[in-house]
N, C-alpha and C positions, 0 to 999 in steps of 0.2 A: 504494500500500500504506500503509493506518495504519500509523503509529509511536507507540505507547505513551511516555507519562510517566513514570517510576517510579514516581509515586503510583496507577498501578495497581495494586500489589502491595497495597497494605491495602486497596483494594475487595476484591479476590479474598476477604480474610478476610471482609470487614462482609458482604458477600452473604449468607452461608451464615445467617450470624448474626442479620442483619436478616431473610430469608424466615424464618427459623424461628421467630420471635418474631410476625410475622406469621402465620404460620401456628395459632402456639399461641390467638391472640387472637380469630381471625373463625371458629373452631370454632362461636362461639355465633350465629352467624348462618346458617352451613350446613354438612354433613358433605363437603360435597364440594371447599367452597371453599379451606380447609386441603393438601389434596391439589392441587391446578390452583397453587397459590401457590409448595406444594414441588417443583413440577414443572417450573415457569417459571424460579424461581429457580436450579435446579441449572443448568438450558437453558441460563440466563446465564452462568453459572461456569463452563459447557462452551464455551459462544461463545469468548469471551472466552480463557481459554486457546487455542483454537485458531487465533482471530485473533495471540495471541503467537507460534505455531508458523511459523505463516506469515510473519508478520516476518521470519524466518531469519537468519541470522548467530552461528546456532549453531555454524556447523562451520564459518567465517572464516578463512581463513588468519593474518590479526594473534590470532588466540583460538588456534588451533595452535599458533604459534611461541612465546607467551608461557605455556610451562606452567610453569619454573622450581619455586618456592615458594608461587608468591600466586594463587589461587583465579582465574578470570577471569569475572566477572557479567556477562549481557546487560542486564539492568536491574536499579537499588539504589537503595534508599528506607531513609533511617537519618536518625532526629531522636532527642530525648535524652529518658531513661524517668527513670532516679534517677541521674543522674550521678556524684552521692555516692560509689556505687559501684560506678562505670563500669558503668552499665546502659542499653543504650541499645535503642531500637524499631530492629533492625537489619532488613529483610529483602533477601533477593536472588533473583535469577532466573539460572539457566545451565540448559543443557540436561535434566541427570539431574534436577532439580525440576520442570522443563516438563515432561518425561514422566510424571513422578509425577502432578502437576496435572492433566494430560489423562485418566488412568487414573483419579484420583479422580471428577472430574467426570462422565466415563462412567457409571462404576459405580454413583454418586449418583442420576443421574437413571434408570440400571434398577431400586435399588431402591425410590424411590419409585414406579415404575410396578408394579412387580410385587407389590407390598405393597397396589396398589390394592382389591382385592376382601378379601384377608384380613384387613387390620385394623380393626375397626369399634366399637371402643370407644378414649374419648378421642383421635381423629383429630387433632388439633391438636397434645395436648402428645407426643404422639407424632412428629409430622413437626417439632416442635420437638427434641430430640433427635435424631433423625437428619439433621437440617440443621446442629446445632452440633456432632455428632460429625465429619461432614465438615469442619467449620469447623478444627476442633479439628487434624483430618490436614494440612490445608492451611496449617496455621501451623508445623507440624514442617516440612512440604517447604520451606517460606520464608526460618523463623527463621534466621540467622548469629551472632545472640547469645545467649551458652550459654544465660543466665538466662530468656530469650522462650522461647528452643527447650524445655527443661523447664518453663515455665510451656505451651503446646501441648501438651507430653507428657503431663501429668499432666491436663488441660482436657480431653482426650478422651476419657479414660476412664468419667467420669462418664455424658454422657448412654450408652454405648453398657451401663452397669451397666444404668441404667434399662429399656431397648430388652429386654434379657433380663430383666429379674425382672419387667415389667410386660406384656410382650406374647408372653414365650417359652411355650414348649410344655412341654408332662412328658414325660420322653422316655421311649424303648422302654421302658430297664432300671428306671424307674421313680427317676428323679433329681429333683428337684424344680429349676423355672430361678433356683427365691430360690437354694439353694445353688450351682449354678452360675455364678449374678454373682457371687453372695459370693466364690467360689471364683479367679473372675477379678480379679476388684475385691483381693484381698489379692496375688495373684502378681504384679501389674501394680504396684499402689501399694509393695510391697517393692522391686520392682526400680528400681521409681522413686528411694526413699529410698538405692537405692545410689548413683545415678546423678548425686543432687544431692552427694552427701559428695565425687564421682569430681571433678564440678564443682569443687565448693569449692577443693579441694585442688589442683587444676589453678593456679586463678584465683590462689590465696595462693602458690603457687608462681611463678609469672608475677612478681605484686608483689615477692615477695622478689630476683628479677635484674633488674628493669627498673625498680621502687621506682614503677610503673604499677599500681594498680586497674583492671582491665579483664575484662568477659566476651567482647569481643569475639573472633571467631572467627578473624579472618585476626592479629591483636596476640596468640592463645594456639600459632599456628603457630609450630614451630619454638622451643617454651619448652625451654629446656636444663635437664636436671634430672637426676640418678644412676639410674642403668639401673634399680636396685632400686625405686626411685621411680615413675619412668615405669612398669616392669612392672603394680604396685599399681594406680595408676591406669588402665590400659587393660584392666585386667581388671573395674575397677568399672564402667567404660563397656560392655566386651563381655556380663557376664551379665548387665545391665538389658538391650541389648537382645538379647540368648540367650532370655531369658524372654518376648519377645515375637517372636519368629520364627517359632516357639521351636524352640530344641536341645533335644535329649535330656541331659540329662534334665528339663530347666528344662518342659517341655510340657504335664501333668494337665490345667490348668484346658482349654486347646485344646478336645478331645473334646466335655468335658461343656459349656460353651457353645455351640460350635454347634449340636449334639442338641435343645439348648433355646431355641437364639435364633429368634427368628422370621425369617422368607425375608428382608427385608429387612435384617438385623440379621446373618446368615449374610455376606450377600453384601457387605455393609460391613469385616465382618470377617477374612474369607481374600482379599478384593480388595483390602481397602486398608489395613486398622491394621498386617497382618504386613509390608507391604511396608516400613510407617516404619521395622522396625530393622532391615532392609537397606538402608535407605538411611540411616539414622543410623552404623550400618559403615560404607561408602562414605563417608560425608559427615564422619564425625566419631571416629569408632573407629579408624582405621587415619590418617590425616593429623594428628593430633595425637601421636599416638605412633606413630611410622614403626618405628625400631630395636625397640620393645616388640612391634608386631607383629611385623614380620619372623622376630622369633625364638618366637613364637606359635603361626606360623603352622600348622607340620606340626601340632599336637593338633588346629589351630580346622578342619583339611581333615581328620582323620580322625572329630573328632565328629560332622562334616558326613557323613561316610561312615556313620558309624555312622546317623546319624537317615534315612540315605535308608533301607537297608535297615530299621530297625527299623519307621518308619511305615509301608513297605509290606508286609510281615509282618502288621503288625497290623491293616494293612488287610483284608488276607485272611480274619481272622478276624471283620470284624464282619455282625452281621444289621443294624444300623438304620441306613439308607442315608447318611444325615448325620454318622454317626459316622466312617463307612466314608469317605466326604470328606477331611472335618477330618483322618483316618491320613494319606491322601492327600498335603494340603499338608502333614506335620509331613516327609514324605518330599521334595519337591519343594522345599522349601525348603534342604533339606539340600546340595540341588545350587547353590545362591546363595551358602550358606557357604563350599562348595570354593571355587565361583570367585571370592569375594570374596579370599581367602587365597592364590589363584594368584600373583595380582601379575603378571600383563600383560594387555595388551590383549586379547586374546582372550580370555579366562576373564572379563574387567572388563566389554566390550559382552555377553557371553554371560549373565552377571548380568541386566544390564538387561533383553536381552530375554526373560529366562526370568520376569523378575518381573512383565514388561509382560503376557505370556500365559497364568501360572499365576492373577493376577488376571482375566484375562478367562473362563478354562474353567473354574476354580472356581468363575468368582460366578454363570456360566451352570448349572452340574450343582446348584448351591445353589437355585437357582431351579427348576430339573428338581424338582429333590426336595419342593419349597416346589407344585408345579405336581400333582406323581404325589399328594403328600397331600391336597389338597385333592378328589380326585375316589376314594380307597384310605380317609381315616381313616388312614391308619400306613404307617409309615414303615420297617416290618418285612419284611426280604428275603424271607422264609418263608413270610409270607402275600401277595405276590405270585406273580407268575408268566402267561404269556400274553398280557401287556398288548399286543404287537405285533399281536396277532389284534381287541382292542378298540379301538385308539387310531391313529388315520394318521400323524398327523404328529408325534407327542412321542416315542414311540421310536428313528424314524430321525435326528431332532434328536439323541438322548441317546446317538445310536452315535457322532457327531461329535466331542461333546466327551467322550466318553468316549475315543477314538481322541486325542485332542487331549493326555488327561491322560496316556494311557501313551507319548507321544513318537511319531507317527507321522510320517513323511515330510510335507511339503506344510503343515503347520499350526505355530503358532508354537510351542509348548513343544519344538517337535525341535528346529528351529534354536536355542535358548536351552542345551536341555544338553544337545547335541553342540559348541556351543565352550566352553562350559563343561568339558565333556570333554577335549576338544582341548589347553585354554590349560591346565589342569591335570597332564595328562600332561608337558607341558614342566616343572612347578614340583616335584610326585611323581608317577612315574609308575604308582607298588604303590597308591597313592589314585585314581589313574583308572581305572585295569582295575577294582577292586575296585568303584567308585561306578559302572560300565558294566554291574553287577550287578542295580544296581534297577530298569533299565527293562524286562529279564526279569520282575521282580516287579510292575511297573508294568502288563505286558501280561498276566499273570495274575491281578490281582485288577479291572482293568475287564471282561477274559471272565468272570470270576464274577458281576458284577454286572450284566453285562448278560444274559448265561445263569438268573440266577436271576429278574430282573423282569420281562422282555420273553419270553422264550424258555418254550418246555415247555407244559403244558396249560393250560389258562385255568383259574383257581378261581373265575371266575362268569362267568353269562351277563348279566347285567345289563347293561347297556349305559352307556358312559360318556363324559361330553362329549370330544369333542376341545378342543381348544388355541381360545382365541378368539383374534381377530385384534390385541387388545391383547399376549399372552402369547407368540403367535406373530412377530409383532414385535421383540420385544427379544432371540427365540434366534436370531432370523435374522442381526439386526443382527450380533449379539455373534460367530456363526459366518464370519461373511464378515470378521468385522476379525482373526478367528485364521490363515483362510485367506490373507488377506492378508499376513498379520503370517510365515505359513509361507511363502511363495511370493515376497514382496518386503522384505526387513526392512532395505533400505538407510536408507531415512527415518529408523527409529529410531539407527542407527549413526551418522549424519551428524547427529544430532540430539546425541549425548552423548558423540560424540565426544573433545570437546576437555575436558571433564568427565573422561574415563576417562582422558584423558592426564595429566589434574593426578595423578592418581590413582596412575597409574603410575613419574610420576616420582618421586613420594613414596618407592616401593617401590625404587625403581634406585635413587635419592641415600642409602638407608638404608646403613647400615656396620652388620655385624656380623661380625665376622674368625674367633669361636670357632664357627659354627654353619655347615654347609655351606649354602650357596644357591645351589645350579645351576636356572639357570632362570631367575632373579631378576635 
């Protein structure tokens, strides 16, 4: 078995970064060759994590026992950026980032596939963007130093502005994709500016007890500072990333971006940029400020309550298939909130794997929809109907991951929020009955969608291609790793294990004497 260097970890960045600039540059030599460059490259970034997977020593008995205070890295690569200001090129590798990684990398290389036939103007600086918008996620899952980690956060935003205002669609209701970036691009970059002040004020706080300059992450553990203090500060870290998960109400731009982002740009989107502030929660929102959250916690598990049931309501109500989605994830996300908030292990693996599979069936039904338009014009529930009579293979694909997204048995989004359910019933139990609410509405707004596209009389006889073998490929792929992911999900457990332990003892070691925590 390879054994990896630490100085793997900054290839994993330059990849994305190097094909993409590659990419941008041999457009002028051919339309095709942009594409086979973005393609290889992701290929590699997928390798290559997976080759890390396999290394194992994820879930180590010496990585178990040592959950304590201090983070445990399978691999760490740190040399010095501005020392000046205790800034340094930290990055690390533990389980809950490898998983991240593997889901980027997936999902990277579907949408460069599926984006194949639709995008045919500027091929290059297109696949330039979507290569350093990856880049950009893969440097959030890595970074350990705050000032990296928000220089990624703010780095990705950009190309994924462009992906929408240059290659996005006008949706149903007649939005245009400029104000939709725009739309993103200000909720994103606000949240942002809160998250550096959250920063600052951590780091100045740190110096003032230790009389240390430092952004590093494992030296801001554990920073002692007045409850009222700590509060402020973990609530500037929570709504940056509420805004990108997003909570209700933090959600508008949501909708109207992916309506208009194009299928590759969709599937980048609900696969992978939402997962960053779950795992920036996990990573960085609740282990810095343990006591701030603990005593947080019951709102950050009822707004989560509240967003499942609202995004799927709203779901219900939409006609433009991609909108009707995006309600989707503002719901399903809501379920990551609770368990993030639970604080044990079960509600903490039940995260993970709900994030691991809501990326998977989303970036697939994003793709569905990216697939039905291409061969429909529109994206309008109304003017479908009878597609199962014209089409073999794309509707019984679209009943899977549709079954996938409303939590059925056997596929991964159950197993993700039913321990989610589970380990939150232990922490409130009036928040898990209540959140056990929306998989009811879960399984009513996928029978409407599938009822109104597939199902009833056909509105034309025209004849329409099926699925080619390129298209059919990537839903096959993507249904078999849900199936799996419902049917076998130890790997992922045993993979983040010792990650969700740090996590949790965070949550145990916390004191707060005036607030009830049963369960905790």
């Amino acid at each position: 078995m390879t054994v990896f260097a630490p100085e793997i970890l900054p290839w994993l960045l330059l990849i994305p970064f190097i094909g993409g600039l590659l990419a941008w540059q041999t457009e002028r030599i051919s339309a095709a060759l942009p594409r086979w460059i973005a393609l290889f490259t992701m290929l590699s970034f997928f390798i290559i994590t997976c080759l890390l997977w396999l290394q194992g020593g994820y879930s180590g008995g010496a990585v178990i026992e040592a959950i304590g205070n201090t983070p445990q890295w399978q691999l760490e690569f740190q040399r010095d950026w501005i020392p000046r200001f205790g800034i340094s090129f930290h990055l690390a590798l533990d389980g809950l980032s490898l998983i991240m990684l593997l889901l980027t990398g997936l999902l990277g290389m579907m949408a460069v596939v599926c984006s194949w036939k639709e995008i045919d103007k500027h091929v290059g600086f297109f696949h330039l963007n979507l290569l350093w918008n990856l880049g950009g996620v893969a440097g959030v899952f890595l970074a350990v130093d705050l000032f990296l980690f928000f220089f990624f956060w703010e780095m990705m935003l950009v190309p994924m502005y462009f992906l929408i205002a240059l290659w996005g669609h006008k949706g149903a209701t007649g939005r245009s994709r400029i104000s939709a970036a725009t739309k993103f691009f200000i909720y994103t970059q606000a949240s942002g500016l809160l998250l550096l002040i959250a920063i600052i004020g951590l780091v100045l706080i740190s110096a003032q007890t230790t009389g240390v300059l430092t952004f590093d992450y494992e030296d801001l553990l554990n920073t002692s500072m007045a409850p009222a203090v700590e509060m402020v500060l973990m609530l500037g870290f929570f709504i940056a990333f509420a805004v990108k998960l997003p909570v209700v109400p933090f959600h508008s731009w949501l909708p109207d971006a992916h309506a208009q982002a194009p299928t590759a740009g969709s599937v980048d989107l609900a696969g992978v940029l939402l997962k960053t502030a779950g795992y920036g929660l996990l990573r960085f929102g609740v282990p810095l400020f343990p006591n701030a959250s603990l005593e947080f916690a019951p709102i950050a598990m009822w707004l989560g309550v509240f967003g499942i049931f609202y995004g799927a309501v709203l779901a219900c109500a939409q006609t433009d298939i991609k909108r009707l989605i995006a309600y989707t994830s503002v719901s399903h996300m809501g379920f990551v909130l609770v368990g993030i908030y639970s604080g044990n292990m079960v509600a903490l693996q039940g995260v993970v794997v709900q994030m691991l599979a809501h990326g998977l069936s989303a970036g697939a039904l994003f793709i569905l929809c990216g697939e039905i338009y291409e061969r429909l014009h529109t994206r309008d529930i109304r003017e479908m109907g009878g597609l199962w009579s014209r089409l073999r293979y794309l509707p019984p694909i679209a009943l899977i991951f549709t079954a996938a997204s409303l939590g059925l048995p056997g596929l991964g989004n159950f197993v993700g929020e039913i321990m989610v359910l589970l380990g939150a019933f232990q922490a409130n139990p009036a928040a898990a009955v209540l959140a056990s609410g929306g998989l009811i509405l879960a399984a009513i707004y996928g029978l409407i969608f599938m009822q109104k596209a597939f199902y009833g009389p056909a509105k034309s006889a025209v004849p329409l291609p099926d699925l080619s073998a390129r298209e059919l490929s990537i839903l096959v792929v993507l249904a078999a790793l849900l199936i799996g992911l419902g049917v076998y999900p130890q790997p992922v457990f045993d993979t983040s294990v010792a990650s969700m332990q740090f996590l949790n003892s965070v949550y145990s070691q916390s004191v707060l004497p005036t607030v009830p925590t049963a369960g905790w």
